[in-house]
C-alpha positions in Angstrom: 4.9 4.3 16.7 6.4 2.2 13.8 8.7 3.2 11.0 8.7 1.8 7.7 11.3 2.9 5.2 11.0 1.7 1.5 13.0 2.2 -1.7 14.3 6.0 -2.5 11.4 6.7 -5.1 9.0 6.6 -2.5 9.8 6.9 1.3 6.9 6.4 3.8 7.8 7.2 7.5 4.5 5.2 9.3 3.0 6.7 11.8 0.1 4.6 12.8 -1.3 4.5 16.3 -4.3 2.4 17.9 -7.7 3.7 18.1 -7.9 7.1 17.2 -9.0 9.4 20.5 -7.8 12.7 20.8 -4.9 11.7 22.8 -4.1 9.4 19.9 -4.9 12.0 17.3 -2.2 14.4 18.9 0.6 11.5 19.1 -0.2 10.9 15.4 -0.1 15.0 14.1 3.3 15.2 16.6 5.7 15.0 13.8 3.4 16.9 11.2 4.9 20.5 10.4 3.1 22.9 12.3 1.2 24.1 9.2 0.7 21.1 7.5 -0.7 19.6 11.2 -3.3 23.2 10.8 -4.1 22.0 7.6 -5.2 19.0 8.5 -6.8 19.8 11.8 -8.8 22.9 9.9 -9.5 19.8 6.6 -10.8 17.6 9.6 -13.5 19.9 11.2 -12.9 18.1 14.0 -13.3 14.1 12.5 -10.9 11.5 13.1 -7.5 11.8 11.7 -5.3 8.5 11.6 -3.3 6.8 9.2 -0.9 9.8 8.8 2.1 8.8 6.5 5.0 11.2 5.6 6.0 10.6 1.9 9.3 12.0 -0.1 7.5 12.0 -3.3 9.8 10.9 -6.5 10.6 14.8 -7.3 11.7 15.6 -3.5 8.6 17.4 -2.3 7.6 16.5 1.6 4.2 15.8 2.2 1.8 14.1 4.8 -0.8 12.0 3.8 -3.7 11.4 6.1 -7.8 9.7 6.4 -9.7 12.2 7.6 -13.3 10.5 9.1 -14.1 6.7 10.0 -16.1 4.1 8.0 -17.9 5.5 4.7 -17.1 8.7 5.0 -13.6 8.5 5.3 -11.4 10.5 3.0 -7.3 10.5 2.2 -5.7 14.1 1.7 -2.5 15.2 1.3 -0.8 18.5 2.7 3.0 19.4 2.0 4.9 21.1 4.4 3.5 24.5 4.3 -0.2 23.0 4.8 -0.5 23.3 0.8 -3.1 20.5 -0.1 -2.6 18.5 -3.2 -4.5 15.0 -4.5 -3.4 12.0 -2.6 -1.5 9.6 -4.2 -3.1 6.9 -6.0 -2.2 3.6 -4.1 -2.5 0.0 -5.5 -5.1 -2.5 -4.9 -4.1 -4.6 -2.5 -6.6 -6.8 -4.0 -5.5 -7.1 -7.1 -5.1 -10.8 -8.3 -6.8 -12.0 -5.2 -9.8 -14.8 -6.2 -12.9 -13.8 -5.8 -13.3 -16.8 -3.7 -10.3 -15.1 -1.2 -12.4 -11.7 -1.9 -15.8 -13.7 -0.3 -13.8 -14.8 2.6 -12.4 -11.5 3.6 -16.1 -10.6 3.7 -17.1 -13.2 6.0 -14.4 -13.1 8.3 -12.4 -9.6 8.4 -14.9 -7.2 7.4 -12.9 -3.2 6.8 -10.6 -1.4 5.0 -8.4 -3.9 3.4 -4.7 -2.4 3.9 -2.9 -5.0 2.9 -2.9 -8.7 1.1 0.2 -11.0 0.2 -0.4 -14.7 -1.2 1.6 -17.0 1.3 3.0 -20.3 1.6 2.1 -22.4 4.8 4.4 -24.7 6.3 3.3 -27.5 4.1 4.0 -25.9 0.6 -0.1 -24.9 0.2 -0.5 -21.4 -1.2 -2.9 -18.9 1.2 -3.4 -15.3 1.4 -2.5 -13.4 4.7 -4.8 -10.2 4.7 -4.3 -7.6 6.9 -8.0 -4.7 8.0 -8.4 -2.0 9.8 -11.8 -1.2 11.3 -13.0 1.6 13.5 -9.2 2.0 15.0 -8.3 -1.5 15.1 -6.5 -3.9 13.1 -6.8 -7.5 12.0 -4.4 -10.1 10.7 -6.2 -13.2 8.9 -4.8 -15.9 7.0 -7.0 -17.8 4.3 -6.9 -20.5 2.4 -7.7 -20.5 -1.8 -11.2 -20.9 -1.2 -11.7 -18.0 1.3 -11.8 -20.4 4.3 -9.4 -19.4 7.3 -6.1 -21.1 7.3 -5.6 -22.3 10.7 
């Protein structure tokens, strides 16, 4: 289990776990309220849940977000505490003012669900991106160079 704690305006608790079995499922929905966890286990008709995050929305209301289903038809949804279910929050694109060159490369080599991208300096002052995927339960750190080639 890892915990991430960010700014006041917008807490997220992390709750991410390998690949998602039912054993793993169950670790994931252990912290969820009872009825938000129902909501989410009667939303999931029995698809994958992962990804659950617990988030302290700006106006103090508690709520769990969670992707329900693996690879295309994979959706977020959000339940508050009393299994109410509201639309998720809109999240930025971790993509935004990557080159489409960078874009290519994650292609090639780190095909999924981009979850995170940050332009880097190496050791030598040259600017790269480090770009972190998930795919079908696992994850995958890869570090490229401007043109989308990995940085090594």
């Amino acid at each position: 289990m890892h915990a991430t704690w960010a700014p006041p305006c917008a807490v997220f608790l992390s709750l991410v776990c390998g690949p998602a079995g039912a054993a793993d499922q169950s670790n994931e929905l252990g912290l969820v309220p009872r009825a938000a966890r129902e909501a989410l286990l009667a939303i999931a008709s029995g698809k994958t849940i992962s990804d659950v995050d617990r988030e302290v929305l700006p106006d103090g209301t508690l709520s769990y977000e969670a992707r329900i289903g693996d690879g295309g038809d994979a959706r977020t949804v959000c339940v508050d505490t009393r299994g109410r279910v509201f639309p998720a929050m809109p999240r930025p694109d971790p993509l935004s003012g990557v080159p489409a060159a960078v874009r290519a490369g994650i292609e090639r080599h780190a095909p999924g669900r981009i979850t995170d991208a940050d332009q880097i300096l190496d050791e030598d002052g040259r600017i790269g991106y480090e770009i972190d995927t998930a795919n079908g339960g696992r994850s995958q750190r890869i570090r490229l160079d401007p043109s989308g080639e990995v940085l090594h």
